[in-house]
C-alpha angles and dihedrals in degrees: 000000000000089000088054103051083045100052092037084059093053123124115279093255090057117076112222112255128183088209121077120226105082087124095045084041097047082046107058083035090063107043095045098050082048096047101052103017112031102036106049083056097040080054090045093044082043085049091049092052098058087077123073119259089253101053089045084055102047093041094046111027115020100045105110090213096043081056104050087044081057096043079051105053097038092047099044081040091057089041099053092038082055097052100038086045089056095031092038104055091039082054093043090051093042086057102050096025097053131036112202139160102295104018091130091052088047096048097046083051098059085068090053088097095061088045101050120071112249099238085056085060089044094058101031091054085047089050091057108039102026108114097277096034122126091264099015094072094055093048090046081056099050083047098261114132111187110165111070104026133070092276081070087047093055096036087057094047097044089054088044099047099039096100095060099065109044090044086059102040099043100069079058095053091044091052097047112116117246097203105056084059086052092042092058096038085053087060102044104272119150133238088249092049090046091056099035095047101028117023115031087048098055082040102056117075083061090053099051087047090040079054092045099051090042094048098044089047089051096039089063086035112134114140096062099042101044083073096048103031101059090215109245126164122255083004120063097345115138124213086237094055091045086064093044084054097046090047084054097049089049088248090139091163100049089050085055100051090044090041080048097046090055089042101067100029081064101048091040092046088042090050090055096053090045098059095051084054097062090039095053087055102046082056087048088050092042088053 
């Protein structure tokens, strides 16, 4: 009892809890997200700093090749974060909405992804859609060329990036409330209105983290695409691969800026979303 009266008078930013441990916990959360999260990228900004405010520009931010690998990767990354966040949540719903022969087997392949090494996606989607794969001859045929330009790219980032959105979006539709569709078919409401005013709302908040997962894990692929993309410069040439390719040619400094580079335009594209996230919720909340 005396827990309890203890935990219920704690400060506003600290939920009440009838179990003890929140400065133990906040400890060990704090180091290790230190430890493994914040210090690799403070040694990589410190790096970066070693180097004047015009080479860091120019290597970073002038080079014409170091640019179209970022239009690249950020493109590719947009296109392969779309299609998984509309193929992802149809699959996700599917999932939890629908039971058939083989929904066990299905489920348990979404998370092959995460289970097979990246370079073994890489080879086995070239396999198949280099130009005498086993579809990739027929595409070549119709006039679709997929290996070797950025439509490999994307191909290898959707696959990779496919777990992410319907993990996230699953618990959602699990959680969704039947009868409140019911509610709405029984007075009159339509299929479209169901899905525009009840589902897609409540939904939401899980799609656009399913999309910001997905896009921030494509965006630092490298394994998967170096098969597929072919690599070559101002043409299917990734950000990744161009630090991979200045470490190699001993350009330390030049790998840093673009690292860097990477670097912020994730945190500040992840923070935005972020925070429409939070405010989506406070307005679901408001509602």
């Amino acid at each position: 009892m005396n827990t309890m009266v203890t935990a219920m008078r704690e400060p506003g930013w600290r939920k009440p809890s009838v179990l003890p441990g929140f400065g133990l916990g906040m400890g060990i959360t704090i180091f290790w997200m230190g430890l493994i999260i914040l210090l690799p990228l403070a040694f990589l900004v410190w790096h970066s700093s070693n180097q004047s405010l015009d080479d860091f520009v120019q290597a970073a931010l002038l080079d014409r090749r170091v640019l179209h690998a970022y239009w690249i990767s950020l493109s590719s990354s947009v296109v392969a974060a779309v299609i998984n966040t509309v193929l992802g949540t149809i699959v996700a719903w599917t999932l939890v909405r629908y039971r058939f022969p083989g929904h066990r087997l299905l489920d348990a392949m979404v998370d092959l992804p995460f289970a097979l090494p990246t370079a073994v996606s890489g080879i086995a989607l070239t396999s198949l859609l280099a130009g005498n794969g086993a579809l990739g001859q027929w595409l070549e045929q119709a006039g679709i060329r997929v290996a070797f330009t950025q439509l490999g790219i994307i191909a290898a980032l959707t696959l990779i990036t496919m777990p992410f959105v319907v993990r996230s979006v699953q618990p959602a539709v699990e959680n969704l409330q039947h009868e409140l569709e019911e509610v709405a078919a029984s007075m009159g409401a339509s299929r479209i209105t169901i899905l525009r005013q009840i589902v897609l709302p409540t939904l939401l908040p899980s799609i656009l983290t399913g999309m910001t997962l997905a896009f921030a894990r494509a965006l630092g692929e490298y394994g998967s695409v170096i098969f597929i993309a072919g690599n070559l410069p101002f043409r299917t040439e990734i950000a990744p691969l161009l630090i991979v390719i200045k470490l190699e040619q001993f350009d330390y400094m030049g790998a840093t800026a673009i690292a860097t580079t990477i670097m912020i335009v994730s945190l500040l594209l992840l923070l935005l979303i972020n925070s429409m996230l939070a405010w989506q919720r406070r307005r679901g909340q408001g509602n």
